[in-house]
N, C-alpha and C positions, 0 to 999 in steps of 0.2 A: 619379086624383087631380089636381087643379088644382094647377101648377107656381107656388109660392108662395116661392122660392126662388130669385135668381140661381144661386147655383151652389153643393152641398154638397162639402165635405170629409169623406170618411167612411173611416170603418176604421180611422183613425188614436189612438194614447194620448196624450192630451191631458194637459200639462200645464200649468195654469193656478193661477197658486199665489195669486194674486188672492183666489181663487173656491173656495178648498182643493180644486180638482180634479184627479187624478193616476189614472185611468183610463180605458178606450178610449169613446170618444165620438165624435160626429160631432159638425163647427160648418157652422153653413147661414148663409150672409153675403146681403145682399139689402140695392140700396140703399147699396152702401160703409159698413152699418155688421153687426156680427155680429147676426143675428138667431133663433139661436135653438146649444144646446150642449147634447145631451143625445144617450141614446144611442140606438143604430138608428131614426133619420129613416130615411121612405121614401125610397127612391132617386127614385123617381116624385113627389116635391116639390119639385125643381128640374128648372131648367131643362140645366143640367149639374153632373156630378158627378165630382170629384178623388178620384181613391182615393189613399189616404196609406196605406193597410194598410203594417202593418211601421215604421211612423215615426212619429214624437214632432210632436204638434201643438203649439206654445206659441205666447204672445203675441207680434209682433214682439218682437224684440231691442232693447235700448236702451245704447248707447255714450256713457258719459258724458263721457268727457274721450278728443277727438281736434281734428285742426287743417284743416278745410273751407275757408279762406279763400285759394282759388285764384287769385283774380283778382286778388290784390293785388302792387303792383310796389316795388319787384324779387321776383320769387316765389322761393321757396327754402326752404319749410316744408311746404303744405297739399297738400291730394289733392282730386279731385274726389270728394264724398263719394257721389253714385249710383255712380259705378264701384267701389265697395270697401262698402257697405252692403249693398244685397240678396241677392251673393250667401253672404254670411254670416249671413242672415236679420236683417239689420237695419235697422230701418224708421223709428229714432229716432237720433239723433248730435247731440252736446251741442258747440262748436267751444268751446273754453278757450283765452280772453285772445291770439290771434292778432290781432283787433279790438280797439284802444282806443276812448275816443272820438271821437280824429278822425276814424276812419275808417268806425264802424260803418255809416253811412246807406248807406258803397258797398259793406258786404259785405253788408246784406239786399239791397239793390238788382238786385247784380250774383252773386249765390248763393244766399242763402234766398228770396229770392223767385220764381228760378226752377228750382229741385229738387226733384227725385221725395222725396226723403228727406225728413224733418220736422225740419228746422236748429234747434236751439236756441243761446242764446251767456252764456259768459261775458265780463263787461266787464273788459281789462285796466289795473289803477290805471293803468301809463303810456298817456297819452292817443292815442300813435303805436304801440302795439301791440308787437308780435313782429316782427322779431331786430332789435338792433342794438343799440350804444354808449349809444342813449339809454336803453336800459333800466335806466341807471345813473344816472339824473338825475332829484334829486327835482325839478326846476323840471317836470319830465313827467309828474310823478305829483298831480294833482288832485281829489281826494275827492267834492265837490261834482260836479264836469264828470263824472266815472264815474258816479255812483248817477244823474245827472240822466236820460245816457241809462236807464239800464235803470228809469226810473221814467217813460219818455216811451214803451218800449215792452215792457210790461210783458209780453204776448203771446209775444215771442220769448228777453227777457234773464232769465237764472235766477240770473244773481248776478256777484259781481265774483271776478276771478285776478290772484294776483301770483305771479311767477315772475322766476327769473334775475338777482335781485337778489342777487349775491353776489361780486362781482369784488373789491371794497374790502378789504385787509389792508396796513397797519394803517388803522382807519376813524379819519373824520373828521369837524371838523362838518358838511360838506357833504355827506355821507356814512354818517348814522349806522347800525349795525349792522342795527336795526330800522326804518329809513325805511321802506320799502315795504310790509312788513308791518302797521306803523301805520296808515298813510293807506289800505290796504285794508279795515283791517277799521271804519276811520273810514268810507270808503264804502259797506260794507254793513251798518253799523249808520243811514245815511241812507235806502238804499231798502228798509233792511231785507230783506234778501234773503241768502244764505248767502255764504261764503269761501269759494274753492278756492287752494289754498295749493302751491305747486313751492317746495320750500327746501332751501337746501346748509348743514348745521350750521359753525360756527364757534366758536370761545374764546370771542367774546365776545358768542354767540346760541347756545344750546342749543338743542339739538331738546324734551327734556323743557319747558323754557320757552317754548317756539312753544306745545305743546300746551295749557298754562295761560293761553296768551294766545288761542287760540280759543277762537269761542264756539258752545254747542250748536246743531247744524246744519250745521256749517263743516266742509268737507271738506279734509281731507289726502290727496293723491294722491302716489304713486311708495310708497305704504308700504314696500314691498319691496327698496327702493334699497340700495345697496350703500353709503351713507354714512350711512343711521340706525343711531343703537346699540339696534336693538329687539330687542336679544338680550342675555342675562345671560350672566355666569363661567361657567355650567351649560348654556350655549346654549338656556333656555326664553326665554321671554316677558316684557319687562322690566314689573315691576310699576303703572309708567307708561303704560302704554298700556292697561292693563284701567280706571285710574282715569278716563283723558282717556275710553273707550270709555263708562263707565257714566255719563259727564258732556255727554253727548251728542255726543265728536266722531265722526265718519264717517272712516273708511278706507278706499281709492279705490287700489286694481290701479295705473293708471295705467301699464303693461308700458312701452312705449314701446322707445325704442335705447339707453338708458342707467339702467334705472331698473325692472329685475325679475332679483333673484338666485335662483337654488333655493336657495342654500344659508343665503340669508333666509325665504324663502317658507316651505317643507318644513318646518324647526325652530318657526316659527310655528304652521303650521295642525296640527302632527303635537301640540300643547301648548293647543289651543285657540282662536288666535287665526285667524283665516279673515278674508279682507276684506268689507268690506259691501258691495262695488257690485265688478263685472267691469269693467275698462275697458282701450284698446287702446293711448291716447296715438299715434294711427295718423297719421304723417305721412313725408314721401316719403323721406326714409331709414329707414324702417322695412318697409316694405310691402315689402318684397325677403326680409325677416329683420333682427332675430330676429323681429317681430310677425307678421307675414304679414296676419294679419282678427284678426276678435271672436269667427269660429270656433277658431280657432287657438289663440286665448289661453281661453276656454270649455275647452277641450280640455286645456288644460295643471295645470288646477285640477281636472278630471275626474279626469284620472291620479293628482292629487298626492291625490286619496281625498274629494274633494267631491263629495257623494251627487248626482244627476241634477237631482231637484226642487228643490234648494238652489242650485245652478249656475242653474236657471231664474228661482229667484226674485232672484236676489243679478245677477240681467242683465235684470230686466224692471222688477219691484216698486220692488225697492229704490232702484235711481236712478230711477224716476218720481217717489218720495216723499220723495229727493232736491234732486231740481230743480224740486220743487212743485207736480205734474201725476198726483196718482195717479189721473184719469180713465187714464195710459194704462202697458202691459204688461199687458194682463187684456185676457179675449175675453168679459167680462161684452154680457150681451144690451145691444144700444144704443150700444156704442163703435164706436168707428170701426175699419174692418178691418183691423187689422194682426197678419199672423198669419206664422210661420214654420213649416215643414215638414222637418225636423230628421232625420237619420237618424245612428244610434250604430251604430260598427264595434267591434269588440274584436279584439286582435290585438298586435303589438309594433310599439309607433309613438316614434320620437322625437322631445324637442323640447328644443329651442336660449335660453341666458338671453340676458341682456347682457355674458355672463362670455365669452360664446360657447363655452359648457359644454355636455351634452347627460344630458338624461336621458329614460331610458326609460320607458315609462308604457305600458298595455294597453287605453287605450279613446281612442277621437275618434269630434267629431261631423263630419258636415260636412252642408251645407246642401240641400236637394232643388229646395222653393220660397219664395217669398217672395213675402207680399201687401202691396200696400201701399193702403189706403186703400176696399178692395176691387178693386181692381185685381193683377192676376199683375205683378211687374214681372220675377220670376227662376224661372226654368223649366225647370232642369237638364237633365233627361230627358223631357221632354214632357207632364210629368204633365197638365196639364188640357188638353192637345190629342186632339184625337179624330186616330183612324188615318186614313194617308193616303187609304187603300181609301176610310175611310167617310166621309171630308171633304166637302161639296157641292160644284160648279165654283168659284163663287165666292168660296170658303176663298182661293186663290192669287193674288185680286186687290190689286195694290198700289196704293194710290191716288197 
């Protein structure tokens, strides 16, 4: 048979929840884009072949809220996102409001421009970005100067973030409760594009009133956080969040170093409530613990009793349809290769909140490969290397 195939992945149970498919299949990629997903391809249709036997094929991974923007000075928040991406199978990372406007031209410039990863951005209302002083100044926070970027590059910006706007007690008019929140969602009602929302309740801002002040699409990240009251006298589900949920707002993991309790979490999903998107909040005081990856935190939602294929769709689906892009988390014929190689252990694993609490849980996943674009970029064990015995001489030439 004529080798019509770069390279298959076979033996592997696919889950692809895009495609409602959740059994073992092979994906044959050709060209950087998936070219074909069904099951027992000839081995002899490619040119090489990845056995994935024993492990879970799904779409690359998609991380919707972490902080990429390394290059910027003084640094003291982001990671370099290829070093912390692939080898947790993820081939997607969304950078939330680290960039305002005045800086985004040098964080595409000087990071999405030149990374393996597929950068996406939120635009932060304050126009000088993340960390500092001015994140308290509405003369910083600009609606117009925000939406203009992410209507100038429509390609990379998926919407606008405010965050950290909460130092002010007692508020004033320089300062009003709701300043920031205003003039954000004033800015993506201009490029039309979603909220993503970082909020600390106050007296005179409730959380239940944040949620009626978003609009459907708009995502709330840290759900989990240890200062929402999303629990009732009975420790269920406060009857407010099924309304904001059925009224289209989005609920966003958002784990992070300060902003995923179990003892929010657990009572939640154990009563119904489950987040709609996985996400890491992955930035350099985190990466040590408690978040470690997007495997890590996948892993912790596993154990808390989130079924395999829901964990895949609620990390691939759901933030691409999210951020605007449901071409991508699907290994549908004709996307682009983005594929992860997933392997499930069972066994007694712990894992760490922000309480720096521990619970026990009986399954993780952790990552094997990772394709990115059709390219291997993460390769744990050697899976697509042929043995050294059968390599040709010039396997070991470096150029």
């Amino acid at each position: 048979m004529s080798q019509q195939y770069d390279y298959l992945i076979k033996g592997g149970h696919v889950i692809d929840p895009a495609n409602n498919i959740d059994q073992k299949m092979d994906v044959a990629v050709t060209a950087k884009k998936i070219a074909q997903v069904a099951p027992d391809i000839p081995a002899d249709s490619a040119a090489r072949v990845i056995d994935a036997s024993g492990n879970y094929v799904t779409p690359g991974l998609i991380d919707i809220h972490m902080h990429a923007y390394h290059t910027r000075e003084p640094e003291g928040l982001s990671v370099v996102a290829d070093h912390h991406s692939f080898r947790s199978g993820v081939t997607t990372v969304v950078d939330t409001g680290t960039a305002g406007a005045k800086h985004f031209l040098h964080f595409k410039r000087t990071v999405i421009d030149t990374a393996k990863t597929r950068i996406f951005a939120f635009i932060n209302i304050v126009k000088t970005g993340m960390l500092g002083d001015f994140e308290q100044d509405m003369d910083e926070m600009d609606p117009e100067l925000a939406a203009s970027i992410v209507l100038a590059y429509p390609e990379i910006c998926v919407g606008i973030k405010t965050a950290h706007y909460w130092t002010h007690t007692p508020w004033d008019d320089a300062h009003p409760p709701w300043g920031a929140v205003d003039r954000a969602l004033e800015a993506s009602a201009i490029c039309k594009k979603p909220l993503m929302v970082d909020f600390w309740p106050r007296p005179e801002r409730t959380y239940p009133e944040l949620l009626k002040k978003m609009q459907p699409g708009d995502i709330h990240t840290h759900v989990y956080a240890q200062q929402f009251p999303i629990l009732d006298e009975n420790n269920k589900p406060q009857k407010f969040m099924f309304e904001a949920r059925d009224r289209g707002i989005i609920f966003d993991v958002g784990h992070g170093a300060g902003s995923f309790w179990f003892r929010q979490a657990l009572p939640m999903m154990e009563n119904g409530f489950g987040p709609d998107s996985i996400s890491t909040d992955l930035h350099i005081s985190n990466v040590n613990g408690p978040v470690i990856d997007m495997i890590t935190t996948m892993s912790k939602f596993l154990s808390m009793g989130m079924p395999l294929a829901e964990l895949i769709y609620r990390s691939t689906v759901t933030p691409a349809r999210e951020i605007g892009h449901p071409e991508l988390g699907t290994l549908s014929v004709g996307a682009e290769a983005d594929i992860a190689v997933l392997e499930l252990h069972e066994g007694s694993f712990g894992y760490v909140d922000c309480g720096r609490a521990k619970y026990m849980g009986d399954k993780k996943l952790t990552c094997a490969l990772t394709v990115r674009a059709g390219a291997v970029v993460y390769d744990r064990e050697g899976l697509s290397k042929p043995m050294w015995t059968d390599a040709p001489p010039e396997y070991w030439i470096v150029p």
